[in-house]
N, C-alpha and C positions, 0 to 999 in steps of 0.2 A: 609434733609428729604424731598423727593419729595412728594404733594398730590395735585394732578390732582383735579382742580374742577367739571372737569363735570363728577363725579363721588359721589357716595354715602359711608358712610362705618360704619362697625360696630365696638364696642368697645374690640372686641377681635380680630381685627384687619384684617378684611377680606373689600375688597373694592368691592364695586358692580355697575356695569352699568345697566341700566335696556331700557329694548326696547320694550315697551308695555306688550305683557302677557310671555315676555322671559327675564332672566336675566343669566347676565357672574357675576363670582364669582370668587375672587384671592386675593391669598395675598398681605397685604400694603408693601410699601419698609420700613416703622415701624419695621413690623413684620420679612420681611426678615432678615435686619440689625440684631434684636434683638437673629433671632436664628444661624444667623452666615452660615457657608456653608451647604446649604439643599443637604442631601445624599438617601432620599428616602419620597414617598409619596404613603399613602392608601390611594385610592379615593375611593370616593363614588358610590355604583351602579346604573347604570341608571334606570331605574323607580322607585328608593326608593322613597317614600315619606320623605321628610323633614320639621322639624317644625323651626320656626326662631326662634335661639340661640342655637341649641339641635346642637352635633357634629352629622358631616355626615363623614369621615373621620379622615384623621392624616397626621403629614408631621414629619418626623424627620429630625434634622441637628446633626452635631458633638458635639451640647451643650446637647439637648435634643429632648421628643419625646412631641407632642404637636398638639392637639386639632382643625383641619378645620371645623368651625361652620358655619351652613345656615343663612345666614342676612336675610333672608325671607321664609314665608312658601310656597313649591310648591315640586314640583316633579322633581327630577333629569332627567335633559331629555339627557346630552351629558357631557363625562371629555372629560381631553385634556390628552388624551394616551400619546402624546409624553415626557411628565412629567415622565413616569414609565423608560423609558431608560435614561434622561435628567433634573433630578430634579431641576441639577443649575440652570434652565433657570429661574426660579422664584428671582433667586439671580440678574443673569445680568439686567431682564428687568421684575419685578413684575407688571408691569400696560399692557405689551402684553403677558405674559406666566401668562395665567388665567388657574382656576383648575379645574371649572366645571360651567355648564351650566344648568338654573331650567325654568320648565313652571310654571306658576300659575295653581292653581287647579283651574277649571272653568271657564277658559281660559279668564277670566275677567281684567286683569292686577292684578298688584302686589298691594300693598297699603304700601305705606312706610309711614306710621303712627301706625306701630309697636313697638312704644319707641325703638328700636333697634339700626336704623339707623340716624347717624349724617351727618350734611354737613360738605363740606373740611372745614371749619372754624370751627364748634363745633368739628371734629377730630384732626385739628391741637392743638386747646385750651388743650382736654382729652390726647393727646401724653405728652403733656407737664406738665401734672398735675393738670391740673384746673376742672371748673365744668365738668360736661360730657355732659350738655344738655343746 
């Protein structure tokens, strides 16, 4: 199981980069593995507002249908359309076929002091069944 450190992620298994008041949003190679071949995805609309942990979407694979949750609260500002014709791409390469893209409301940055978000160590620990934080 690959987990990129310079990377953030949440316990429902969504990784996030953050780049001051913009963050990318995508599935762990956790998550892929666990749902098997991805055959379709409902992204989220662009200026929805999202709260962090609330679904904004869905991805289904050939096992089930399953829950894209925001690691942070902000505003959907951009998906990756190419996902709607191309969903494996989440499979081959989960850390560059991200799903969606959020501003921070108030253009302030993010705050990853949301209990939400672990580091690659506290995600690695939580994959495996240990504490979560």
């Amino acid at each position: 199981m690959e987990i990129p450190k310079n990377l953030l992620y949440s316990k429902t298994h969504e990784w996030v980069a953050i780049d001051g008041g913009r963050a990318r949003v995508g599935l762990t190679d956790y998550a892929q593995d666990a749902l098997g071949d991805i055959v379709f995805f409902n992204l989220p609309e662009t200026g929805a507002e999202a709260e962090a942990g609330a679904a904004v979407g869905e991805v289904e694979s050939v096992k089930a249908v399953s829950e894209v949750c925001a690691p942070l609260s902000g505003v959907v500002c951009a998906i990756n359309a190419a996902l709607e014709d191309s969903p494996e791409e989440v499979n081959a390469a989960p850390y560059s076929a991200w799903v969606f893209e959020m501003e921070s409301s108030g253009g302030e940055g993010f705050s990853t002091d949301n209990g939400m978000l672990l580091t690659p160590e506290q995600y690695e620990l939580f994959c495996k069944g240990g504490a979560e934080s």
